[in-house]
C-alpha positions as CSV (number, residue, x, y, z in Angstrom):
1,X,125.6,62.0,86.9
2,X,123.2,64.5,88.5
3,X,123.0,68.0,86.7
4,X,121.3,70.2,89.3
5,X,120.8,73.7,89.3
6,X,124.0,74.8,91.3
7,X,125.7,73.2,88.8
8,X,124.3,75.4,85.6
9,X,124.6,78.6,87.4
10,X,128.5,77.3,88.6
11,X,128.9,76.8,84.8
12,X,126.7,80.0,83.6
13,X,129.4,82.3,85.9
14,X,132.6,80.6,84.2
15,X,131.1,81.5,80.9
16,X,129.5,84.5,82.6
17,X,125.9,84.4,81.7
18,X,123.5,85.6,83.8
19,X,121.1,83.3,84.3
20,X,117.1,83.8,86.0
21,X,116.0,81.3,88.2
22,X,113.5,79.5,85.7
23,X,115.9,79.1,83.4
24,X,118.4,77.7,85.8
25,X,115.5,75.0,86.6
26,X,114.5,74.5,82.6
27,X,118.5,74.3,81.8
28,X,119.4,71.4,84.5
29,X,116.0,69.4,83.2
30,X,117.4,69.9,79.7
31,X,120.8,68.2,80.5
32,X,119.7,66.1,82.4
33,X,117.8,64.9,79.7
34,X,120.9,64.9,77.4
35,X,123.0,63.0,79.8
36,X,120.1,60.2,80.1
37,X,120.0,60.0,76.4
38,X,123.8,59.8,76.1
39,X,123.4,56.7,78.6
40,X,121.1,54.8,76.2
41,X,123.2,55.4,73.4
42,X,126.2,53.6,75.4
43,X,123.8,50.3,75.4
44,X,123.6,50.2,71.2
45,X,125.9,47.5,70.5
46,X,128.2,49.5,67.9
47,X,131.0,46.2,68.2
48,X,130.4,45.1,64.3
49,X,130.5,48.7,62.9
50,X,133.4,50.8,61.5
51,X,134.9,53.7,63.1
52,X,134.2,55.4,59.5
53,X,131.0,54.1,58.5
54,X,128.2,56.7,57.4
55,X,124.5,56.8,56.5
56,X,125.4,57.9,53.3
57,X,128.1,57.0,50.6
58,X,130.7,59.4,51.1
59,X,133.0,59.9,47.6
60,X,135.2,62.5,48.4
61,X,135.7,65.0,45.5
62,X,139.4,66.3,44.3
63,X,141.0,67.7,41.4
64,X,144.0,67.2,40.5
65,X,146.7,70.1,41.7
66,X,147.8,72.2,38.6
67,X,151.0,74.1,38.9
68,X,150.5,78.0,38.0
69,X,152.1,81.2,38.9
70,X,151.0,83.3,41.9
71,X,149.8,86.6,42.2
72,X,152.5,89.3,42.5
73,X,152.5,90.2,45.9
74,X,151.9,94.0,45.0
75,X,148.9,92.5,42.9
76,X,147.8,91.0,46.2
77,X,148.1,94.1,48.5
78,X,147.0,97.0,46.0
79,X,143.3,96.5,48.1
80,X,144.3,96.4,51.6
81,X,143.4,99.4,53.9
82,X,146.9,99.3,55.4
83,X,150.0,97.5,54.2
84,X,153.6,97.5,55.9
85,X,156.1,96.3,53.2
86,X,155.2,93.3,51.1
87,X,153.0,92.4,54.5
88,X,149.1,93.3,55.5
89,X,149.2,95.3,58.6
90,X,146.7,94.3,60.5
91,X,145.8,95.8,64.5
92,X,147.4,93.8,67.4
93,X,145.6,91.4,68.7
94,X,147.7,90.1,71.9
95,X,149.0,92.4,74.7
């Protein structure tokens, strides 16, 4: 696959950027260069490796759950700017 420059300022209008023409040119070379990498990646054979494997050792870290009471919920909303009930009222954010 062939990144060209139509294609980064197809891309740049959908996420509406405004692009100049050099950097049209320098963003196509750059993928471009990503996509070829990406291809020599697909060669490595990965067959004898596990889908979880890791550079490092990986020990994942947990306590253990310890039952306790909760804040009251007046507790909880004696800070908040604006409060509707035992609910934060917060601004609407879908039309």
């Amino acid at each position: 696959m062939n990144i060209t420059k139509d294609t980064v300022k197809y891309v740049a209008n959908l996420a509406r950027l405004e692009l100049a023409e050099e950097e049209l040119e320098k963003f196509s070379l750059q993928l471009n260069d990503i996509l070829r990498y990406i291809e020599q990646l697909k060669e490595v054979d990965i067959s004898k490796i596990p889908p979880t494997a890791h550079v490092l050792p990986i020990k994942n870290v947990t306590r253990k759950d310890k039952l306790r009471p909760s804040l009251k919920a007046e507790e909880v909303l004696k800070n908040s700017p604006q409060k509707q009930g035992k609910f934060f009222k917060v601004p609407k954010v879908i039309e």
